[in-house]
C-alpha positions in Angstrom: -14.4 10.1 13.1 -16.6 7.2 11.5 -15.2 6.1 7.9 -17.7 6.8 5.7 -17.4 3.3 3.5 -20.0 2.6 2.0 -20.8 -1.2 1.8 -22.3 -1.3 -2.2 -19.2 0.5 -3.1 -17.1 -1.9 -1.4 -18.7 -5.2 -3.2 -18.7 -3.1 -6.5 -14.7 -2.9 -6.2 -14.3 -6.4 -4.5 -16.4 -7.4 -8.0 -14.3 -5.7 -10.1 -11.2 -6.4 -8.4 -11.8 -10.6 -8.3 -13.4 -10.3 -11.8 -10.7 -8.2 -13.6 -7.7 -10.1 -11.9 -9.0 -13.7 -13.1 -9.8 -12.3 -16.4 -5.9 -11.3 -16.7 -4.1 -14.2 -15.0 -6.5 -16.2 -17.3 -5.2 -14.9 -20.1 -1.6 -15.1 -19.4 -1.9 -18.3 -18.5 -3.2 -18.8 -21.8 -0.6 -17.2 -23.6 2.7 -17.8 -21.6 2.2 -21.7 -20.0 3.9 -24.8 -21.8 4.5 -28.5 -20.6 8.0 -27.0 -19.5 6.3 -24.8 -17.4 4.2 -27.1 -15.9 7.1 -29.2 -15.5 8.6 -26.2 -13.6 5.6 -25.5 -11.4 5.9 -29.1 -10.2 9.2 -28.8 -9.1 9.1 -25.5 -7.3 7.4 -27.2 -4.1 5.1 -26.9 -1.7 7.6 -25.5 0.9 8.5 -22.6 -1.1 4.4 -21.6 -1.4 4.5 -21.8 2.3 7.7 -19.6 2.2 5.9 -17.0 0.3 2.9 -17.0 2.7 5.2 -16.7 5.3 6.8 -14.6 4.2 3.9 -11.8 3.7 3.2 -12.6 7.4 5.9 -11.6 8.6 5.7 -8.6 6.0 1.9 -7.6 7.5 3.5 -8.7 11.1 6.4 -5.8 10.8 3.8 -3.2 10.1 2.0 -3.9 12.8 5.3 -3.4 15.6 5.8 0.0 13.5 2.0 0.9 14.2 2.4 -0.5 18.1 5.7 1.6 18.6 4.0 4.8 17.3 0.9 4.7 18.7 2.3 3.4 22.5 5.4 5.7 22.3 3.1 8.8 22.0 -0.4 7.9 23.7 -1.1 6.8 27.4 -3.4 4.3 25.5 -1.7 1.0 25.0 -2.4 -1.3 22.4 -1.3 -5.1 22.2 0.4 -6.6 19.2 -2.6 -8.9 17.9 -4.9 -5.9 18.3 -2.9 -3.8 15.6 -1.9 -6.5 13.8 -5.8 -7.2 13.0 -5.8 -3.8 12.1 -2.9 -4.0 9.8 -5.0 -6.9 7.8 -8.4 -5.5 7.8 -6.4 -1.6 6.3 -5.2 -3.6 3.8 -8.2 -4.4 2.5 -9.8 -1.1 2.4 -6.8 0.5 1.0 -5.7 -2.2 -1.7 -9.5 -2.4 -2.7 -10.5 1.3 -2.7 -7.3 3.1 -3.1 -9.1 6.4 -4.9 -10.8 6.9 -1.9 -7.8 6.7 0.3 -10.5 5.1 2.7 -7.3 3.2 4.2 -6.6 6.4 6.4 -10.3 7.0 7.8 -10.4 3.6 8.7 -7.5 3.1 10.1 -7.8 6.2 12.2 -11.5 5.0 13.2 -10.3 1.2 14.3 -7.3 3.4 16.4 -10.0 5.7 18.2 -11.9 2.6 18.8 -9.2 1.5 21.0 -8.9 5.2 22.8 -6.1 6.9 20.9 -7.4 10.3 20.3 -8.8 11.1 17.3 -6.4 13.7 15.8 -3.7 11.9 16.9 -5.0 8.6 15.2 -5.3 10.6 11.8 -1.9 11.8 12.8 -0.1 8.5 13.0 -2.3 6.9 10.3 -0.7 9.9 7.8 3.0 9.6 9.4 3.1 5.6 8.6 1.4 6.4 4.8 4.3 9.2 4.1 7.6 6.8 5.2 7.0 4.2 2.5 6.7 7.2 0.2 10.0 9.7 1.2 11.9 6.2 1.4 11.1 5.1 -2.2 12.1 8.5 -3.2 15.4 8.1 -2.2 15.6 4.6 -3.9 15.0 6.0 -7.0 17.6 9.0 -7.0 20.1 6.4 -5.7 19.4 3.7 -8.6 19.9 7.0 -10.5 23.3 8.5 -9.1 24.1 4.5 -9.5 23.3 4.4 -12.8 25.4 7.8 -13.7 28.3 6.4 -12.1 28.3 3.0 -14.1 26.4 0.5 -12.4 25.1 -1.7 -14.3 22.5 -5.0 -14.4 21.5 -7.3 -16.8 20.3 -5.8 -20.4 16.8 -6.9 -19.2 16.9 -5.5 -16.3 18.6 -2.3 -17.4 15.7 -1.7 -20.1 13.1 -2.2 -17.5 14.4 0.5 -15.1 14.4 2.5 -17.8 11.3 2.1 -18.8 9.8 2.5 -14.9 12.0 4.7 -13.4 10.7 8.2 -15.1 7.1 7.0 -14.1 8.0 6.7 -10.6 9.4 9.3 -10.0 6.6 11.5 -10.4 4.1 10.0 -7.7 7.2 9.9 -5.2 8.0 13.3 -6.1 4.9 14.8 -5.8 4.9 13.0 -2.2 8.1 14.4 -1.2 7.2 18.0 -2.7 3.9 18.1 -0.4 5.4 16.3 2.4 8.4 19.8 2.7 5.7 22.5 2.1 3.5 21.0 4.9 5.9 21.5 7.0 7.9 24.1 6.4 5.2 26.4 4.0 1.9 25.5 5.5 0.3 28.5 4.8 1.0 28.1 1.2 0.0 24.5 0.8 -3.2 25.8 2.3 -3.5 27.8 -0.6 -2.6 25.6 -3.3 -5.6 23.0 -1.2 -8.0 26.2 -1.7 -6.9 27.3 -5.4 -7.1 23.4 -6.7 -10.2 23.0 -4.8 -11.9 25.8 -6.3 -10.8 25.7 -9.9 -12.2 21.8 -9.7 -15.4 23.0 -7.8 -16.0 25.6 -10.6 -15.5 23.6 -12.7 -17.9 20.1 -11.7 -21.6 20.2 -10.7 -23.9 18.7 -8.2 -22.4 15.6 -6.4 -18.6 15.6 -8.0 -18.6 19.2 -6.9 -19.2 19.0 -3.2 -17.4 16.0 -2.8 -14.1 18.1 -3.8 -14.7 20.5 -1.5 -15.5 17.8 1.1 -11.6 16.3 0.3 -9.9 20.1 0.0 -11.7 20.8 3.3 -10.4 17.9 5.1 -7.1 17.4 3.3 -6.3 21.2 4.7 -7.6 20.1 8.4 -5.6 16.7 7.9 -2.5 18.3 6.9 -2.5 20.6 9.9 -2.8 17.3 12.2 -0.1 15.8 10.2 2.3 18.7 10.4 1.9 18.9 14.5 2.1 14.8 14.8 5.2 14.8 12.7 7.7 17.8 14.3 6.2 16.7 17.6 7.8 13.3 16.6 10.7 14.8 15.3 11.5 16.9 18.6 9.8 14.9 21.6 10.0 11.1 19.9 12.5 11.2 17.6 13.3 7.6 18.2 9.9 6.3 18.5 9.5 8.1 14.8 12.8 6.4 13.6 12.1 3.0 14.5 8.4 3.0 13.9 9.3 4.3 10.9 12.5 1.9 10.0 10.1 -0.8 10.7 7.4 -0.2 8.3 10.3 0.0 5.6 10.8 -3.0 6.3 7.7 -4.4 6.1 7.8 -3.2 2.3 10.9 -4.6 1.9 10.1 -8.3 3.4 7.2 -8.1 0.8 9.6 -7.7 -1.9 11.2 -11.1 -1.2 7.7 -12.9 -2.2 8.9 -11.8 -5.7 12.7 -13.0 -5.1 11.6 -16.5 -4.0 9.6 -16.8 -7.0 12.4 -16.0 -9.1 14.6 -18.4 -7.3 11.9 -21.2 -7.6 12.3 -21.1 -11.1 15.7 -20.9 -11.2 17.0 -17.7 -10.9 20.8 -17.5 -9.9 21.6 -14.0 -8.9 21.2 -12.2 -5.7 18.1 -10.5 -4.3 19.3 -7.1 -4.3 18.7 -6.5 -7.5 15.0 -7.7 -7.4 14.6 -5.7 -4.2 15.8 -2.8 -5.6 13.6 -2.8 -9.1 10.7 -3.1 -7.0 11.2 0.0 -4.8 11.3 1.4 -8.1 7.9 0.2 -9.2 6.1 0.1 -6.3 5.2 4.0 -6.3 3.5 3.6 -9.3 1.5 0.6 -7.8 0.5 2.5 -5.2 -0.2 5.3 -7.2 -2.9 3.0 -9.4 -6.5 3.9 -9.1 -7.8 0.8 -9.6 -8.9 -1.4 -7.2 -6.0 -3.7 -5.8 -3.7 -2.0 -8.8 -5.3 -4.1 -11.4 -3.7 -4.0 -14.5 -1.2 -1.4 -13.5 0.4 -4.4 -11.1 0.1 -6.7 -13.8 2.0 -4.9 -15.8 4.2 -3.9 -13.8 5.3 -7.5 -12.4 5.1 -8.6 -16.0 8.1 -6.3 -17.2 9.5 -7.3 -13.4 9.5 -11.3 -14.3 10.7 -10.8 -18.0 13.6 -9.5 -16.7 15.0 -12.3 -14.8 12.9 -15.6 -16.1 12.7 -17.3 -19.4 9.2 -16.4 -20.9 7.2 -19.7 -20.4 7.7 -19.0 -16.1 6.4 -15.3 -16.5 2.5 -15.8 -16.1 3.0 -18.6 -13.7 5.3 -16.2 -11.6 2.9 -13.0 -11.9 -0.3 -15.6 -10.3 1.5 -16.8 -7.8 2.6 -13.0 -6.6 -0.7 -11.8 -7.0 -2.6 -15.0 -5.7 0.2 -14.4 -2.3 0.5 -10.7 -2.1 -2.7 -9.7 -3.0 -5.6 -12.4 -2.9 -4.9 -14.3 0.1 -4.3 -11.2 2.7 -7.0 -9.5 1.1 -9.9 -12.2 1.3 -8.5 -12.3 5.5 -9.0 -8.7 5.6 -12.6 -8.5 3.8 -13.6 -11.4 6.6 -12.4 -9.2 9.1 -14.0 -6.0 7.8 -17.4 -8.0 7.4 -17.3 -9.8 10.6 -16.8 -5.9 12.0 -19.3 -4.5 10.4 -21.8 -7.3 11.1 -21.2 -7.1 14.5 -21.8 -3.0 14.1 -24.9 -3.3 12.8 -26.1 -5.5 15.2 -25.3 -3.6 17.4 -26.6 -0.7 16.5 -30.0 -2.8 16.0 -30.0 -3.6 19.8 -29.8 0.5 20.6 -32.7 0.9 18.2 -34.8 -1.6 19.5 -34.1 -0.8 23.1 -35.1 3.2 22.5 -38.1 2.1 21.3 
């Protein structure tokens, strides 16, 4: 049940990750900033940054009750808050830094057995918590849509950037949704669309690329087994530890959304939040979607478009660091010191059982 993470791979994305992010926000810095902005910056406050921080506590704080109600509303083993809340940070970093990988799951599942929840039931609850966020922006996107078709209607900013985003994300969420019904109502056939992708791509690859797809298929078909029992299980036996475990970590996503609103008020948005909230359930599935570590570029991007559409141009850059800097940077540099201090403490360990067999 051991994550296989390898620790070169992890500096190489934490390298790219740090590198690639202060080589954008350099540059829109560069481009966007004026003395007004400035001038804005100074006036936004030191209690609004502490807002923002607080605010993505809380965020990572929610997660962590979802986990706690799933995992002691199902297993005899009980966790504590601060226990899964420390596993809520250090996920984070795996997951935001190596999202290709989807080591987030693996390690998750291994800091759960760790604490005695069984293994397939820690992969279990690990996959339940990963699919909500998913199925939940699904249904944001079809309702911006029926929205949309019956008249509602934003700013023309705002208006263009849905546009723009909403097509994109509906493909990731889709494809989540799609897989999410046939695993469990058709498992037998998404067992055979596992084996037929995984052996057009291992007839297609060589050597190392080759076995490491049929590595993934292999697992992805055990996973999905685990997942299918852990979820109707849930469903018929716990159907409100699902729903409020569940309710809870949509939540979480939406708290993290207000990081974005406060910086919009800051610099002097007007409007409500709800509007905000709602664009960013719309572009947070291609985010996550992103195979690069921590999003880079794709959130950029993304958030760019996202500011634009409420903020005069000169607070755009300023408003994209400071999201990154509070949703990204900060939680992520905690999570790396946790993972480190973990895995030091692992290998001496497992120094100690070497040197004490010999």
């Amino acid at each position: 049940m051991k994550p296989r993470i390898e620790g070169s791979k992890v500096r190489r994305a934490a390298f790219v990750f740090l590198l690639g992010s202060l080589a954008i926000m350099a540059i829109t810095l560069f481009v966007t900033t004026d003395e007004e902005t400035w001038q804005g910056m100074a006036s936004f406050g030191g209690l609004l940054i502490a807002a923002l921080f607080g605010i993505m506590l809380v965020r990572m704080g929610l997660e962590a009750v979802g986990l706690l109600i799933l995992v002691n509303g199902t297993q005899d083993t009980k966790l504590r808050l601060h226990e899964t809340f420390l596993l809520t940070v250090e996920s984070y970093f795996i997951t935001q830094l190596i999202p290709v990988t989807a080591a987030g799951v693996p390690y998750q599942a291994y800091l759960l057995t760790r604490k005695g929840v069984r293994a397939g039931w820690a992969t279990a609850v690990v996959l339940v918590k990963g699919f909500v966020p998913g199925v939940f922006f699904f249904f944001v996107i079809i309702g911006v849509v029926i929205a949309a078709l019956l008249g509602w209607q934003g700013s023309e900013k705002s208006m263009t950037f849905l546009k723009i985003v909403g097509p994109i994300a509906l493909l990731p969420t889709a494809i989540i949704v799609t897989m999410v019904i046939i695993t469990i109502w058709r498992p037998k056939l998404f067992d055979r669309l596992v084996r037929g992708i995984g052996g057009f791509l291992t007839r297609k690859l060589r050597g190392r690329a080759s076995d490491r797809v049929r590595e993934t298929m292999e697992l992805l078909e055990e996973e999905s087994h685990v997942f299918r029992e852990a979820l109707t299980t849930l469903g018929r036996t716990r159907r409100w530890i699902f729903v409020w475990g569940a309710l809870l970590i949509v939540v979480a996503f939406i708290v993290e959304f207000m990081v974005a609103v406060v910086i919009l008020w800051g610099f002097g948005f007007e409007g409500t939040g709800v509007g905000p909230v709602v664009l960013q359930g719309v572009l947070k599935p291609i985010i996550a979607a992103s195979p690069t570590p921590g999003s880079l570029a794709i959130g950029e991007g993304g958030y760019i478009g996202f500011f634009a559409a409420y903020l005069p141009s000169r607070f755009v850059g300023v408003s994209l660091v400071l999201w990154r800097f509070v949703v990204y940077f900060v939680p992520m540099f905690v999570g790396g010191v946790l993972v480190t201090r973990r895995i030091g403490r692992a290998v001496i360990a497992a120094s100690r059982e070497t040197a004490e067999a010999r």
